[in-house]
C-alpha positions as CSV (number, residue, x, y, z in Angstrom):
1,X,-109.8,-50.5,26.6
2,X,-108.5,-53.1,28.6
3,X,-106.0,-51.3,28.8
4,X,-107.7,-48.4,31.0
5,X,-109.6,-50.8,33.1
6,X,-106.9,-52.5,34.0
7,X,-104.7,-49.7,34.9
8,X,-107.7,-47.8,36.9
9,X,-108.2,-51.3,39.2
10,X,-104.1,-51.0,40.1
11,X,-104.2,-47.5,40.9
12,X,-107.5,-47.6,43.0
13,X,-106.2,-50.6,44.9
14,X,-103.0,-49.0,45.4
15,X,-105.3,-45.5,47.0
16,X,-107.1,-47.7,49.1
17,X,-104.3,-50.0,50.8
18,X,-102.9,-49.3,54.2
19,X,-100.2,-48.3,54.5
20,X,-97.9,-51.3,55.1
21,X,-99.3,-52.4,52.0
22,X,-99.1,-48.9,49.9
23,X,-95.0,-49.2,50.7
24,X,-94.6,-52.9,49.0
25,X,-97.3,-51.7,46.1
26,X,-94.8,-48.8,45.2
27,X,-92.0,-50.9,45.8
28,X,-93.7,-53.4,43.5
29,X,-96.0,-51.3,41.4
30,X,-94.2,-52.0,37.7
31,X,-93.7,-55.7,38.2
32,X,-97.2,-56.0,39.7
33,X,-98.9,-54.2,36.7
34,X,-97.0,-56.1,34.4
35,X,-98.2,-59.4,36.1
36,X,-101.6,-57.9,35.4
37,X,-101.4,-56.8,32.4
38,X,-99.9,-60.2,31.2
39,X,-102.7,-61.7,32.5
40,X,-104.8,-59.7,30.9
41,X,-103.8,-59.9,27.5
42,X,-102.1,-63.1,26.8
43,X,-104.1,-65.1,29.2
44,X,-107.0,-63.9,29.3
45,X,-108.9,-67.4,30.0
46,X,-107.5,-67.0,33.2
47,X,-110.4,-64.3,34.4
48,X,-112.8,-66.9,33.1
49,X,-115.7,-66.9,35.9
50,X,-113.1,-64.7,38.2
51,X,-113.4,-61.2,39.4
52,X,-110.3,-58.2,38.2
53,X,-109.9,-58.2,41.7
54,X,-109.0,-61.7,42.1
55,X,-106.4,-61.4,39.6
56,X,-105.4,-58.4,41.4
57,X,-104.6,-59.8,44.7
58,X,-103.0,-63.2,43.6
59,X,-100.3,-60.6,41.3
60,X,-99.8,-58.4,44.3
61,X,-99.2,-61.7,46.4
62,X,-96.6,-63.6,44.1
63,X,-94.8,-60.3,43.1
64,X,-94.0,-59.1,46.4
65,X,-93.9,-62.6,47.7
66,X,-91.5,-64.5,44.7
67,X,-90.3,-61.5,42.7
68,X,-89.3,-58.8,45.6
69,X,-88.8,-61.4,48.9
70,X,-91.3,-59.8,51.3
71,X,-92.3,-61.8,54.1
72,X,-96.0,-61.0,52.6
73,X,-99.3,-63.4,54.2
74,X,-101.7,-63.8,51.6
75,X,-104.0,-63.7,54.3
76,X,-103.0,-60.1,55.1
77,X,-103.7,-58.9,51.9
78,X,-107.3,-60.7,51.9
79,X,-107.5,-58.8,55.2
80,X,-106.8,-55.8,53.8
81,X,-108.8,-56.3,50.7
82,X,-111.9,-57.2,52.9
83,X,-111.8,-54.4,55.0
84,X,-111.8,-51.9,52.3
85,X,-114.6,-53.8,50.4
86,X,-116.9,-55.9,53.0
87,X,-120.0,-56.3,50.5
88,X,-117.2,-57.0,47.4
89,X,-115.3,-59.5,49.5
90,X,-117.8,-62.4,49.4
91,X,-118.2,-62.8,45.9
92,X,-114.4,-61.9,44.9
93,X,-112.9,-64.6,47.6
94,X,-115.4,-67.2,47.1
């Protein structure tokens, strides 16, 4: 089950990037799921009072950013994020 969740919140955030971002998410995709999915199953007390989508952003920012050597802002991807999702943005970020 987690499983499916998980994997649904990576593809839908990879649908609704731009497309700057949409090129290093299917450069990164695998590593960035498997961040996720880590996450998700052997520490799962980190999501303790967070949002999926936190955890989402903060994989997408150290894979592309420690793993794959893009010269990715975090704030870009939080600009991004909150673009797509104005009313979801407040509550995720804070």
């Amino acid at each position: 089950m987690v499983y499916a969740v998980a994997r649904a919140v990576v593809l839908s955030a990879i649908q609704c990037a731009s497309p700057h971002m949409m090129i290093v998410v299917a450069i990164c995709g695998a590593q960035i799921w498997a961040v996720v999915r880590f996450a998700l199953l052997e520490r799962s007390e980190l999501m303790e009072n967070r949002h999926l989508d936190t955890l989402l952003l903060c994989a997408v920012y150290a894979v592309c950013t420690k793993v794959a050597n893009f010269d990715l802002k975090f704030r870009h991807i939080i600009a991004v994020y909150s673009a797509k999702f104005p009313s979801k943005a407040t509550k995720v970020l804070m």
